[in-house]
N, C-alpha and C positions, 0 to 999 in steps of 0.2 A: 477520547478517540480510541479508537480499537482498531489495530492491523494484523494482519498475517503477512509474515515476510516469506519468502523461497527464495533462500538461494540458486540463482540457477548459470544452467551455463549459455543457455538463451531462451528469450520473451519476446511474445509477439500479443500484437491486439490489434483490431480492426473493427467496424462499426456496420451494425446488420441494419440495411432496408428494410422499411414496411413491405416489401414483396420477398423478404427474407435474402436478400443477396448484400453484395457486398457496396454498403453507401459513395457514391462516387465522391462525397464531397470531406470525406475523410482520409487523406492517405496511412496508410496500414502504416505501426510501426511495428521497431524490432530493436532487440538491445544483446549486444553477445552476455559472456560472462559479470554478473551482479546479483541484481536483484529484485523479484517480481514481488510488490507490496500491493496489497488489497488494503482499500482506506474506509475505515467506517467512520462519521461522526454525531457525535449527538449535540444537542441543542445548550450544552452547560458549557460546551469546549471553546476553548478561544486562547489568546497569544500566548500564557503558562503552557498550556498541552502542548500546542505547536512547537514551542521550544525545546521542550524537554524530550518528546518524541523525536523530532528530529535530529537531538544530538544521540540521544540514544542508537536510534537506526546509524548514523554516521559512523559512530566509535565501535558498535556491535562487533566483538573479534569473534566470526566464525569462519572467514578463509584464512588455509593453512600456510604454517610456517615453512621452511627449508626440512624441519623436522617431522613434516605431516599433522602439528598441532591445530588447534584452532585457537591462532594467535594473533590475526593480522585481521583489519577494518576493514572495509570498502573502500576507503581513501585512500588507505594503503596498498593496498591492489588496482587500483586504477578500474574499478568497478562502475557499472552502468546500472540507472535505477527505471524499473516500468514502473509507475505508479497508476492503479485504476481505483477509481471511485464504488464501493459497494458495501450501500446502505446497509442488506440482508444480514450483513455481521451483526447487526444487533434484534436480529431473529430469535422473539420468545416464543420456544414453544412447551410450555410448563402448561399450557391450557390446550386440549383439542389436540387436532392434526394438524391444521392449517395456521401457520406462524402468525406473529401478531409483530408490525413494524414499529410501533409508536415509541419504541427507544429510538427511534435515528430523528437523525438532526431534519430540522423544516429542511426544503430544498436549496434556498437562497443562502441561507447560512454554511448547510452544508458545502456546498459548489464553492463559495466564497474561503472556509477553512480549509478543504481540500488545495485549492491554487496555493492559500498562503504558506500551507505544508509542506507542499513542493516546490515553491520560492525556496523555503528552507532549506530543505537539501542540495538545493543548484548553489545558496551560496557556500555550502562546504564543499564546494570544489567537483561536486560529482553530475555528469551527465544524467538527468530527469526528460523522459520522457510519458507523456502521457495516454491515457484513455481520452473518450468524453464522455464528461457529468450525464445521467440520465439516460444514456443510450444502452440499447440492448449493442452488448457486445460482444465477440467472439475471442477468447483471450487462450492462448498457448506459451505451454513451455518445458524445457527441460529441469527439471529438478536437479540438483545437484549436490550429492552427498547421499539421500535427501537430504536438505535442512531446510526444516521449516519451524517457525515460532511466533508466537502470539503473546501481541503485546496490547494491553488496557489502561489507558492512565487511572483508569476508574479505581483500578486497583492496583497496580504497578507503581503507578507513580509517589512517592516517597509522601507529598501533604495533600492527599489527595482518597485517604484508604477509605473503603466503603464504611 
């Protein structure tokens, strides 16, 4: 799995029509102070990655202390998480102009990893809310810090190194 996190101090996302407007059968969400996570997965991932990404994202200390540190979790902050689905994270483009997707997960397994991802995270306590799988969507936020970081189990993860 591969994410990009942002800290932010608010997230929004909403789901565009085929006539480009705003799909009635989605209601928009929005999340104040947390976390805007972009979720990529590939076709090798399953419940090892999910776990260890998830505690990782949980435990992450980059909101600050009494001291202005970056010492304090998500949990510990009372932090809210957007979570949206996007494949393009495993966008090669080492060949040509035009990206090549074949690292990202089929779509059924994707869709299927992504839920059980963010099952994870709601059971450590934190409000998840989500995008939808597949949809062209319109996603907004304020960055906050900035902090932003990028995490690969590909390569991040401890028994797991390329």
């Amino acid at each position: 799995m591969r994410i990009v996190i942002q800290k932010v101090s608010q997230a929004s996302v909403d789901v565009v029509n085929e006539l480009g407007g705003i799909d009635p059968t989605f209601e928009p969400r929005q999340i104040g102070h947390g976390y805007m996570i972009l979720v990529g997965v590939s076709d090798t991932d399953g419940d090892a990655e999910i776990a260890w990404l998830a505690h990782k994202v949980l435990n992450l200390r980059v909101f600050e202390d009494e001291q202005g540190k970056m010492n304090r979790s998500i949990q510990d902050v009372g932090g809210e998480i957007l979570s949206i689905s996007q494949f393009t994270l495993y966008a090669d483009v080492r060949k040509g102009n035009r990206p090549s997707f074949v690292g990202a997960g089929a779509p059924e397994h994707a869709d299927i990893m992504w839920i059980r991802f963010n099952e994870a995270l709601r059971s450590g306590g934190v409000p998840v809310l989500e995008g939808r799988f597949g949809a062209h969507m319109r996603v907004g936020l304020v960055n906050d810090g900035p902090v932003t970081i990028v995490i690969d189990t590909d390569t991040d993860m401890p028994h797991r190194k390329a």
